[in-house]
Backbone as XML, in Angstrom:
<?xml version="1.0"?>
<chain id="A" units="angstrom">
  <residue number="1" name="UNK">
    <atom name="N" x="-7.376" y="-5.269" z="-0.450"/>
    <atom name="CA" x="-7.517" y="-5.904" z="0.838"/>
    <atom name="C" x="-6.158" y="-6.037" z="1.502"/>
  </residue>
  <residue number="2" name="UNK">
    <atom name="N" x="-5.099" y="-6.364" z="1.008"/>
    <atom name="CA" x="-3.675" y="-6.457" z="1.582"/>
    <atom name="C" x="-3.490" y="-4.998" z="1.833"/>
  </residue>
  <residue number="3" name="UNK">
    <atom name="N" x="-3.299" y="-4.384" z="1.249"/>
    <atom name="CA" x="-3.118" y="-2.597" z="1.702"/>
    <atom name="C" x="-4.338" y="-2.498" z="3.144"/>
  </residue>
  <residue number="4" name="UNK">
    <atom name="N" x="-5.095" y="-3.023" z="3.449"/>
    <atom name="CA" x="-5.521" y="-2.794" z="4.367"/>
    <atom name="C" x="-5.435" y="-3.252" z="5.597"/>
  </residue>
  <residue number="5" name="UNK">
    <atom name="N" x="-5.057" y="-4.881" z="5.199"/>
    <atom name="CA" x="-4.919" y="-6.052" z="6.503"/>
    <atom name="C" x="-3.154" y="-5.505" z="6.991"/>
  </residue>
  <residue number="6" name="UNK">
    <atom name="N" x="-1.657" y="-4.732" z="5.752"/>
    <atom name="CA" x="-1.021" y="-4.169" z="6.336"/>
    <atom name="C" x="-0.924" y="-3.260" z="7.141"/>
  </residue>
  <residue number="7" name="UNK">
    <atom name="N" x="-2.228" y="-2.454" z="6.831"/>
    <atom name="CA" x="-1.740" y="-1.210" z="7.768"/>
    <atom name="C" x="-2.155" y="-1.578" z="9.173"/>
  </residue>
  <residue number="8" name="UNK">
    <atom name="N" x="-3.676" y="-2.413" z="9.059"/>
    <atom name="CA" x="-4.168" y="-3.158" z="10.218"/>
    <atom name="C" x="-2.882" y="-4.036" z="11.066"/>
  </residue>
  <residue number="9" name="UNK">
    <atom name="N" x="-2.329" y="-4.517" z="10.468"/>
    <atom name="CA" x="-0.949" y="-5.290" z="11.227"/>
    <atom name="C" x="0.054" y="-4.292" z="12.001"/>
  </residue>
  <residue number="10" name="UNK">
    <atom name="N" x="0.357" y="-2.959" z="11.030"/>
    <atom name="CA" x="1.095" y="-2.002" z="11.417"/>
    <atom name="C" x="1.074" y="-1.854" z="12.715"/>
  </residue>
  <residue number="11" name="UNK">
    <atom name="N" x="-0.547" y="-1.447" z="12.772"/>
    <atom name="CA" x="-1.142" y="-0.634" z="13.847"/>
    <atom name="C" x="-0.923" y="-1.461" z="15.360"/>
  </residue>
  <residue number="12" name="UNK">
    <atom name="N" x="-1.080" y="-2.647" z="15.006"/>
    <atom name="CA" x="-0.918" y="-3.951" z="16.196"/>
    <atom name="C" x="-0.604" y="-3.066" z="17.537"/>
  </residue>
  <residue number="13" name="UNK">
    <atom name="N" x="-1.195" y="-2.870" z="19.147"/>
    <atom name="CA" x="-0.960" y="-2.440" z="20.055"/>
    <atom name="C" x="-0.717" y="-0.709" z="20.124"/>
  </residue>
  <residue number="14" name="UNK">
    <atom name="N" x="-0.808" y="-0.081" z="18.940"/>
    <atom name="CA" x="-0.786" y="1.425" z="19.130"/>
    <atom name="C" x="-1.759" y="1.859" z="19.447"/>
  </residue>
  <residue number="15" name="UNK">
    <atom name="N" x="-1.648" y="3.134" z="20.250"/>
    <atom name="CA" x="-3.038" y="3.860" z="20.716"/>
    <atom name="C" x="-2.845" y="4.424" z="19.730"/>
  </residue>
  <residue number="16" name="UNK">
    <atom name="N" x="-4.393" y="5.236" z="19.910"/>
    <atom name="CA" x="-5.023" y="6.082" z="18.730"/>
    <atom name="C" x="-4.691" y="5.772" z="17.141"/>
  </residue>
  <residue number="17" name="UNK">
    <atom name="N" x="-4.395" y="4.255" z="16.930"/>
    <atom name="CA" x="-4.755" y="3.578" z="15.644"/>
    <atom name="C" x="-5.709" y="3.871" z="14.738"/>
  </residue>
  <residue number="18" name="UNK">
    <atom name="N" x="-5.069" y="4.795" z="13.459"/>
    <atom name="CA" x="-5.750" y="5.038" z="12.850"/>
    <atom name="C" x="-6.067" y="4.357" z="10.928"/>
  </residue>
  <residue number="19" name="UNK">
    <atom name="N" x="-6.743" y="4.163" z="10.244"/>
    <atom name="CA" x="-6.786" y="3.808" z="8.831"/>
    <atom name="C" x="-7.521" y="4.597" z="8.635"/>
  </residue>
  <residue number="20" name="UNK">
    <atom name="N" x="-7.447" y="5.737" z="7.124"/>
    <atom name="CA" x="-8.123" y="6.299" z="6.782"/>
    <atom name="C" x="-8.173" y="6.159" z="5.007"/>
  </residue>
  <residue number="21" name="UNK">
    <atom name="N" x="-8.756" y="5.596" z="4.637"/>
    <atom name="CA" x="-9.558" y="5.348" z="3.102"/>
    <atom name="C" x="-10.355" y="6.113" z="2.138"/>
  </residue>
  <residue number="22" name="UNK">
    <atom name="N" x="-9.509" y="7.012" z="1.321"/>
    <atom name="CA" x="-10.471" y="8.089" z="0.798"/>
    <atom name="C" x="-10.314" y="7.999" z="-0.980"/>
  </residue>
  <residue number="23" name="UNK">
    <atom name="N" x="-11.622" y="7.803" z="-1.731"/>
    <atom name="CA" x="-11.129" y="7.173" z="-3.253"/>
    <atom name="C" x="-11.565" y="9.043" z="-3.853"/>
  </residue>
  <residue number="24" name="UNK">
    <atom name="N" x="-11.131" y="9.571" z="-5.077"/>
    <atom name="CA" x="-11.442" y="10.425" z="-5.786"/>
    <atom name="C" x="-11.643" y="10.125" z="-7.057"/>
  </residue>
  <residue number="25" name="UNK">
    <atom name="N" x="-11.681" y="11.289" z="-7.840"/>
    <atom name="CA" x="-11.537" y="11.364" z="-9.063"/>
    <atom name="C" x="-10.563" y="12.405" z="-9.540"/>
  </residue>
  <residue number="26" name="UNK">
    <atom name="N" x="-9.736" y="11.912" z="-10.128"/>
    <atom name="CA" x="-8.153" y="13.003" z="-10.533"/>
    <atom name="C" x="-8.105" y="12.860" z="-12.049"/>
  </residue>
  <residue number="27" name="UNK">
    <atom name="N" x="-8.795" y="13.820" z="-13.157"/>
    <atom name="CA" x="-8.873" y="13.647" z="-14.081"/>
    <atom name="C" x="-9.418" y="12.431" z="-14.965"/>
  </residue>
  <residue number="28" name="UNK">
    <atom name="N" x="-8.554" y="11.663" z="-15.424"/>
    <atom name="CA" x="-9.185" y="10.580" z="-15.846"/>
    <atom name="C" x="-8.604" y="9.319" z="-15.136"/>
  </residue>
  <residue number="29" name="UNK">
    <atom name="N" x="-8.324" y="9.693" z="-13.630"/>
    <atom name="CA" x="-8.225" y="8.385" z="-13.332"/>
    <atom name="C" x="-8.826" y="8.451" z="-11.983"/>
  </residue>
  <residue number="30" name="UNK">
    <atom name="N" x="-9.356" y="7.300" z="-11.018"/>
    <atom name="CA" x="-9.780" y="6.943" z="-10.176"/>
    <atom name="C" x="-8.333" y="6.611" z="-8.972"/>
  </residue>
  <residue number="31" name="UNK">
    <atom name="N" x="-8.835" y="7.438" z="-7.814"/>
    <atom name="CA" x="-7.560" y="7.409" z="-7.110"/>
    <atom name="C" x="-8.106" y="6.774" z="-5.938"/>
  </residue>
  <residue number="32" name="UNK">
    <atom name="N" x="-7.416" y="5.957" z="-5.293"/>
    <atom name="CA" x="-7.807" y="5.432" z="-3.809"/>
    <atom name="C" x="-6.683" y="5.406" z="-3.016"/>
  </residue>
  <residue number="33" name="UNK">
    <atom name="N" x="-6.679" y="6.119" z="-1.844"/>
    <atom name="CA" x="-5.503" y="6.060" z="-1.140"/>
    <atom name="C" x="-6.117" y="5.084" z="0.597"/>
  </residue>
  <residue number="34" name="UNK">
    <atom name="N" x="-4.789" y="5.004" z="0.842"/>
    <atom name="CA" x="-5.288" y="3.841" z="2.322"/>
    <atom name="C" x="-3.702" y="4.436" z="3.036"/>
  </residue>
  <residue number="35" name="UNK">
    <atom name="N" x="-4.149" y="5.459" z="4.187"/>
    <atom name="CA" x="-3.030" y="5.783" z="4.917"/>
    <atom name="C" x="-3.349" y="5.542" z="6.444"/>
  </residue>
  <residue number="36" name="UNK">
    <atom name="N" x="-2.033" y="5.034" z="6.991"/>
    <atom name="CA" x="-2.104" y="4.659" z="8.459"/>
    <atom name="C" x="-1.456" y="5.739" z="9.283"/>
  </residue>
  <residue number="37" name="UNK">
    <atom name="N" x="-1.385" y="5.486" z="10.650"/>
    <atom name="CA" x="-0.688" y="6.186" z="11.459"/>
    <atom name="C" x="0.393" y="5.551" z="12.603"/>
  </residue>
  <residue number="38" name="UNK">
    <atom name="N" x="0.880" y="4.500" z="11.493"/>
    <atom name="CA" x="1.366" y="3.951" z="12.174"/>
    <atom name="C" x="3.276" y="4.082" z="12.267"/>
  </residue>
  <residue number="39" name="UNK">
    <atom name="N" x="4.048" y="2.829" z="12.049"/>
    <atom name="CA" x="5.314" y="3.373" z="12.398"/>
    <atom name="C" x="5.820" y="3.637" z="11.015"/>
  </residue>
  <residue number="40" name="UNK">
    <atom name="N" x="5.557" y="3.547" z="10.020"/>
    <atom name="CA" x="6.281" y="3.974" z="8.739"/>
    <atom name="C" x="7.060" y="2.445" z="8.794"/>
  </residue>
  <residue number="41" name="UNK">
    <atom name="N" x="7.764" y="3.256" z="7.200"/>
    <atom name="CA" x="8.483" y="2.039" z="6.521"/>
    <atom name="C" x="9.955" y="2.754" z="6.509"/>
  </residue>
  <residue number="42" name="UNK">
    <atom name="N" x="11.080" y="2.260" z="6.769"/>
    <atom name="CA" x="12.306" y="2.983" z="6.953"/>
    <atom name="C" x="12.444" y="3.126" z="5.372"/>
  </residue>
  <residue number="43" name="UNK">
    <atom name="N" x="13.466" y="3.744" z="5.487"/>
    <atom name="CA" x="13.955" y="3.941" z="3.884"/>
    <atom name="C" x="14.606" y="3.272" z="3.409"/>
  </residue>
  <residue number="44" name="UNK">
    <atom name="N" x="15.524" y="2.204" z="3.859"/>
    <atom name="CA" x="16.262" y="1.096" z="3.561"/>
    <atom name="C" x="15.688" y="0.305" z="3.067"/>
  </residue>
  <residue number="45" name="UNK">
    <atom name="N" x="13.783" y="0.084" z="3.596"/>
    <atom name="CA" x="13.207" y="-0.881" z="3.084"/>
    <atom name="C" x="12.519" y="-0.817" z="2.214"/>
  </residue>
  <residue number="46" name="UNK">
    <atom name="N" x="12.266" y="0.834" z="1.929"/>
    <atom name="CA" x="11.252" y="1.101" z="0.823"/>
    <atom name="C" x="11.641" y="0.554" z="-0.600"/>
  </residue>
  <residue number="47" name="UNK">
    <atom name="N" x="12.219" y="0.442" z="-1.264"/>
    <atom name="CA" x="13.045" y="-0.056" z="-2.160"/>
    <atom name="C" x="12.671" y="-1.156" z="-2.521"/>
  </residue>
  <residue number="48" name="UNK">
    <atom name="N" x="12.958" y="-2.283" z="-1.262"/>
    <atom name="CA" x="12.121" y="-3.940" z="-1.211"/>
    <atom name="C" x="10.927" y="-4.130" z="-1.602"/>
  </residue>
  <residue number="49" name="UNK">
    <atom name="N" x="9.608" y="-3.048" z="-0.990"/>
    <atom name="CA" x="8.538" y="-3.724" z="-0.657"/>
    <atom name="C" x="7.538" y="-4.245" z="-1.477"/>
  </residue>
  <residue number="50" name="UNK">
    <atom name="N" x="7.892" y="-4.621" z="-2.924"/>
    <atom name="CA" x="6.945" y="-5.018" z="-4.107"/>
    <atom name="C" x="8.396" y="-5.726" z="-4.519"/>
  </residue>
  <residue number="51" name="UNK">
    <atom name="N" x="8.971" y="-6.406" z="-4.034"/>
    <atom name="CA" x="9.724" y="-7.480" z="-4.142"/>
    <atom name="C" x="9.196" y="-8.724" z="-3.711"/>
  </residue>
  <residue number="52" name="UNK">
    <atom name="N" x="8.992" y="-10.037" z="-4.644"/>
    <atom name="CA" x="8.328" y="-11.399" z="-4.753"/>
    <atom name="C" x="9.367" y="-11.911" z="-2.893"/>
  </residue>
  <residue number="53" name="UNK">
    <atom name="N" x="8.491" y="-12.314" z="-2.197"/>
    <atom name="CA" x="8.983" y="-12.749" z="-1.138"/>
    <atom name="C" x="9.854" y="-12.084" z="-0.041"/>
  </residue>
  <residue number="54" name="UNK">
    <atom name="N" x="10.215" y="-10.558" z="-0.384"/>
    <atom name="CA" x="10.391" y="-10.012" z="0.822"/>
    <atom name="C" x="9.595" y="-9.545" z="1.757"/>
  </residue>
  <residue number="55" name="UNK">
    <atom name="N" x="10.155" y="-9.553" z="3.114"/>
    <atom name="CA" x="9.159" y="-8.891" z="4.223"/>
    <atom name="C" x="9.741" y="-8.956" z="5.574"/>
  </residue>
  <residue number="56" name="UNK">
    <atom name="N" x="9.545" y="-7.863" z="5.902"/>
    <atom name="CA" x="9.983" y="-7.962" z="7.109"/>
    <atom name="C" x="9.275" y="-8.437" z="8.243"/>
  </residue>
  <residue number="57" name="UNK">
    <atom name="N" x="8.568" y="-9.379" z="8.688"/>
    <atom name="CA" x="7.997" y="-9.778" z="9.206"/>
    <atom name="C" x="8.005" y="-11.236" z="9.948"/>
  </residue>
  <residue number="58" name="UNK">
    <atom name="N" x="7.525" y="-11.432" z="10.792"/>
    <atom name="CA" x="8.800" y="-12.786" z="11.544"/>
    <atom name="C" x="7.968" y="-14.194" z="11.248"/>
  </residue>
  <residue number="59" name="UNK">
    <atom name="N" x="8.919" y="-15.010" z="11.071"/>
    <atom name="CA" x="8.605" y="-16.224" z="9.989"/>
    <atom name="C" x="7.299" y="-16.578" z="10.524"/>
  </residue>
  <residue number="60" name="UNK">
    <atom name="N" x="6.584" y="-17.335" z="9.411"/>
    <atom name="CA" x="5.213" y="-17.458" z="9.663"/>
    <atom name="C" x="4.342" y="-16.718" z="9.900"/>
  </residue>
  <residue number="61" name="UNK">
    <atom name="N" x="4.284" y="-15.332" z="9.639"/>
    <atom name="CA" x="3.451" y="-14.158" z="9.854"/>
    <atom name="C" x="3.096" y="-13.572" z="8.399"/>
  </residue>
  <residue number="62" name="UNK">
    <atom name="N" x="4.152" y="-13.831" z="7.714"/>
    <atom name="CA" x="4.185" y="-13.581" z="6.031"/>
    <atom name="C" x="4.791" y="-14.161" z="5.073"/>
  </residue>
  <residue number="63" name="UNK">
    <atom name="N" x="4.275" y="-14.221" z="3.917"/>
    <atom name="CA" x="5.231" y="-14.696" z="2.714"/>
    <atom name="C" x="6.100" y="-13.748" z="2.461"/>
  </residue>
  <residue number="64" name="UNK">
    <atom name="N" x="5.656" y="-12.598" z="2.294"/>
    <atom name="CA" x="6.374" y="-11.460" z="1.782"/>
    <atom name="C" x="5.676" y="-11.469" z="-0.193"/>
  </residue>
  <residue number="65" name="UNK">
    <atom name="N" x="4.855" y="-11.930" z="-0.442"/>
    <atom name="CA" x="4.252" y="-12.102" z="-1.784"/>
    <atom name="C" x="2.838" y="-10.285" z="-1.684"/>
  </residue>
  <residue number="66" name="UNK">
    <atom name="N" x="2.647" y="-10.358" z="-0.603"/>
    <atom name="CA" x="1.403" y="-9.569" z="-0.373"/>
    <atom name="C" x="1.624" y="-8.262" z="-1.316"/>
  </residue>
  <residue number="67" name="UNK">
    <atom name="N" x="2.662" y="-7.273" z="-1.215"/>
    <atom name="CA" x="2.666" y="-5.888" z="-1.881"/>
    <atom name="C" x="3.251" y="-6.134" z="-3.549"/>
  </residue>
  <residue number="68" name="UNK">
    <atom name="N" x="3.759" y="-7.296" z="-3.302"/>
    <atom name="CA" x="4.463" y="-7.775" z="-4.351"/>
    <atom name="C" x="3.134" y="-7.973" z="-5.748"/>
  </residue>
  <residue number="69" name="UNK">
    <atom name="N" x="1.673" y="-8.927" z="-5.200"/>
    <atom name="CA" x="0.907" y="-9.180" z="-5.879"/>
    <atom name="C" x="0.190" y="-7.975" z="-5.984"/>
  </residue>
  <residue number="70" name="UNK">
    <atom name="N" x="0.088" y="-7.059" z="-5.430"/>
    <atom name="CA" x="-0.611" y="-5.898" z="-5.275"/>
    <atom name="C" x="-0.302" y="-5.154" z="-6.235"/>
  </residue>
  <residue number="71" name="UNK">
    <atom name="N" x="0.894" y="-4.827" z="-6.482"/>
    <atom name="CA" x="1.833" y="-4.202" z="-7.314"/>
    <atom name="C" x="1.816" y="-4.288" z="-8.696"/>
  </residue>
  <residue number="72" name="UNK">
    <atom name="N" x="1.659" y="-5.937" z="-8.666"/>
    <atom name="CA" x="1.342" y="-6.639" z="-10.480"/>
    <atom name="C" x="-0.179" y="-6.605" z="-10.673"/>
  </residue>
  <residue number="73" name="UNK">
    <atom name="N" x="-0.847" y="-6.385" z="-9.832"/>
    <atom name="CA" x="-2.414" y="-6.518" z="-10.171"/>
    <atom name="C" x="-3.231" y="-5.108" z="-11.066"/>
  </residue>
  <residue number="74" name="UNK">
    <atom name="N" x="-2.075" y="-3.755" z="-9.872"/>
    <atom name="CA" x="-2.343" y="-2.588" z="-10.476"/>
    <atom name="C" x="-1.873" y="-2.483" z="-11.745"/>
  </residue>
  <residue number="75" name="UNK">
    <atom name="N" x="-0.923" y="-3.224" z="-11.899"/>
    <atom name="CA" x="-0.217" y="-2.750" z="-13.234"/>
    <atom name="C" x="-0.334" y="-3.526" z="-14.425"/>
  </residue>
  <residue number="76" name="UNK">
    <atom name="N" x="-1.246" y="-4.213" z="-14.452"/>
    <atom name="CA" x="-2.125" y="-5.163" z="-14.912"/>
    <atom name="C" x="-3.366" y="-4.593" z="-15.576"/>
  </residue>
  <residue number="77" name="UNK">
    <atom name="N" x="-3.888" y="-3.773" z="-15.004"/>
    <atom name="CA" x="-5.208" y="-3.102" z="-14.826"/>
    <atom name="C" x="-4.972" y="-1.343" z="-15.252"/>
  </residue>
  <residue number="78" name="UNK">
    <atom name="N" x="-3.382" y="-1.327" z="-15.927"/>
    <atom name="CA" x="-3.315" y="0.071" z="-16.410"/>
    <atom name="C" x="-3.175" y="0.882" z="-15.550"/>
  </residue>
  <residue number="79" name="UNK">
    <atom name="N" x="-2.561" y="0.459" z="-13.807"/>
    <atom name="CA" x="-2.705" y="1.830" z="-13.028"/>
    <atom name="C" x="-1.228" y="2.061" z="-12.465"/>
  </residue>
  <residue number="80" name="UNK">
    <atom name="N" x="-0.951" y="2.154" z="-11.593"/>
    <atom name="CA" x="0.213" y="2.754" z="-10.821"/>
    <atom name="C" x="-0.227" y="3.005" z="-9.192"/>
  </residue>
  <residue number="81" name="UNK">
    <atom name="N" x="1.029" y="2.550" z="-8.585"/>
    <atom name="CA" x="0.990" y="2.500" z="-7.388"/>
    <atom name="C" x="2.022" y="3.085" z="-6.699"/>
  </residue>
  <residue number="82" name="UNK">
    <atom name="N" x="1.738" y="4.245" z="-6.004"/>
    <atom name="CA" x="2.738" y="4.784" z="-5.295"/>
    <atom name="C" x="2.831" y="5.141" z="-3.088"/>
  </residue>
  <residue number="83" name="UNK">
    <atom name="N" x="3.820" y="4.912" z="-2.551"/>
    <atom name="CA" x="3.754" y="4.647" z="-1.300"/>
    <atom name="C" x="4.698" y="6.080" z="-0.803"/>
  </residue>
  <residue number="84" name="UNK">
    <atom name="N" x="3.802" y="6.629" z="0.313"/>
    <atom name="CA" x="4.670" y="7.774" z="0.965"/>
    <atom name="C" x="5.075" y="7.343" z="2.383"/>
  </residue>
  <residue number="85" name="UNK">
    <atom name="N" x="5.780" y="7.474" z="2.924"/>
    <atom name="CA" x="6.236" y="6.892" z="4.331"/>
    <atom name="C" x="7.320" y="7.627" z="5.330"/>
  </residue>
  <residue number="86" name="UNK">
    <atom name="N" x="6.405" y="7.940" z="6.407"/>
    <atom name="CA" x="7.468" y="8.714" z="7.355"/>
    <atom name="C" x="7.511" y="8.052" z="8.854"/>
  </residue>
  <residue number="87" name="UNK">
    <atom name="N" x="8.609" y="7.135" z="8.693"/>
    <atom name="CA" x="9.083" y="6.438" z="10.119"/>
    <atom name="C" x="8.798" y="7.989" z="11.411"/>
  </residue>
  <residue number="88" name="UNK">
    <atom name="N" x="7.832" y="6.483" z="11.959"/>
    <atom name="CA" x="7.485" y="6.880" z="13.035"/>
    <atom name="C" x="5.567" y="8.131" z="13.079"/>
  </residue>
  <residue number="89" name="UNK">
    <atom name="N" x="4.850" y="8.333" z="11.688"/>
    <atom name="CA" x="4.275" y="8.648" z="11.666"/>
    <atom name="C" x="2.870" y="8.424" z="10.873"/>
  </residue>
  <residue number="90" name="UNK">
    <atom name="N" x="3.749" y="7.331" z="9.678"/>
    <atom name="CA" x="2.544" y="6.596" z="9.553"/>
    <atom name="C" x="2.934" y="6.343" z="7.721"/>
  </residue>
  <residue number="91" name="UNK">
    <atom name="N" x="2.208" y="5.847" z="7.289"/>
    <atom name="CA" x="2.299" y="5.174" z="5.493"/>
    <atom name="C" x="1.247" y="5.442" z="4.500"/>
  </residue>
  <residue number="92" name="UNK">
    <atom name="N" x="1.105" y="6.192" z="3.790"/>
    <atom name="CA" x="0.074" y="6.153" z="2.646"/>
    <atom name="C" x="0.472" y="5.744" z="1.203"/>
  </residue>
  <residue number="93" name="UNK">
    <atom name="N" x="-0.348" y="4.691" z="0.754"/>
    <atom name="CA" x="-0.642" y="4.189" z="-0.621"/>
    <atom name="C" x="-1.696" y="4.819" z="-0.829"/>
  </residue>
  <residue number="94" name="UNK">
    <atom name="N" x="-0.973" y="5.482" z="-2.525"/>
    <atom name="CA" x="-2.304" y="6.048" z="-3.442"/>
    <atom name="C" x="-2.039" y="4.951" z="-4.734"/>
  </residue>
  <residue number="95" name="UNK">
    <atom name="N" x="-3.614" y="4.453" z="-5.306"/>
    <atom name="CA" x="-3.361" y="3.539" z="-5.962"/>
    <atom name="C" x="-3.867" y="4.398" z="-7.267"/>
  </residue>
  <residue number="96" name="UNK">
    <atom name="N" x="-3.916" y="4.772" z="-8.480"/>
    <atom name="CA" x="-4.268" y="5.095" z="-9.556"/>
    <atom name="C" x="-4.558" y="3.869" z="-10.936"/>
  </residue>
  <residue number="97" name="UNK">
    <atom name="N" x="-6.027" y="4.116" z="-11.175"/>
    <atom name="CA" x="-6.358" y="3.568" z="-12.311"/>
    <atom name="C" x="-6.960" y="4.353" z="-13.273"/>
  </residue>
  <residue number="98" name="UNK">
    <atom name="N" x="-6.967" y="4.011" z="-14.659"/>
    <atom name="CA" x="-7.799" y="5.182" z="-15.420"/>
    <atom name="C" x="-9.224" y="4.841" z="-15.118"/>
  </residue>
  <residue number="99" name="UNK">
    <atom name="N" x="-10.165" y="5.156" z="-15.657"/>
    <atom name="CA" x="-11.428" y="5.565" z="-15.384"/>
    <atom name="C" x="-12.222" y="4.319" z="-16.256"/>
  </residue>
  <residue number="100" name="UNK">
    <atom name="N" x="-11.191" y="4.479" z="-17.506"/>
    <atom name="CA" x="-11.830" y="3.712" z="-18.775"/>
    <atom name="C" x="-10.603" y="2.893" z="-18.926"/>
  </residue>
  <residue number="101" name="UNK">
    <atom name="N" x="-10.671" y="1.682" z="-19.645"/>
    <atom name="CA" x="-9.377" y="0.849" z="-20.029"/>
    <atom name="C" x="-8.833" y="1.102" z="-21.453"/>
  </residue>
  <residue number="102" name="UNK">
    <atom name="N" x="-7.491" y="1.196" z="-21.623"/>
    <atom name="CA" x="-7.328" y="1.886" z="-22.650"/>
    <atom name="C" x="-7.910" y="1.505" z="-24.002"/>
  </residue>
  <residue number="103" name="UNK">
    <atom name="N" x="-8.261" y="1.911" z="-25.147"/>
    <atom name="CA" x="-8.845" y="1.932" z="-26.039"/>
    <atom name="C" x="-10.464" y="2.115" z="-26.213"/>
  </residue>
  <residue number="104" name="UNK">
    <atom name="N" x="-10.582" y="1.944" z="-24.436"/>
    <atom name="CA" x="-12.566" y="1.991" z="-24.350"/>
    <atom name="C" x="-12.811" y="3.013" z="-24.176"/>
  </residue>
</chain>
């Protein structure tokens, strides 16, 4: 849900605002990606953004906890989370979990 209400924030006042949500199957793991079209994440910040309380976002709009909990939840659950981002064209998270939990 945070991967989604961000990109929804991203999008704030852009035309042709787009979210597109597509889950697979990639061997033995379950993939869900959530990509926007919105302004990207610079590269200075990519680094931060699963950091406990960062965010760029103007006070009272965020904790900065959101990608941060996202981050520990996947990895919690045996998966991996990875973010592609091109300022000025938009952001995709692919989230990966296995299929089965390990030993099941």
């Amino acid at each position: 849900m945070n991967l989604l209400t961000n990109a929804a924030q991203a999008l704030l006042g852009r035309d042709h605002a787009t979210i597109r949500i597509a889950t697979a199957l990639s061997g033995d793991d379950v993939v869900v990606t959530i990509a926007d079209n919105g302004p990207g994440i610079p590269a200075d910040v990519l680094p931060r953004i699963w950091d406990p309380f960062f965010t760029t976002k103007d006070v009272g709009e965020g904790t900065g906890l959101g990608l941060s909990i996202v981050h520990e939840l996947v990895a919690r659950h045996h998966g991996s989370i990875e973010v592609d981002s091109v300022v000025g064209e938009g952001t995709t998270f692919t989230v990966k979990w296995p299929r089965r939990p390990p030993g099941g």
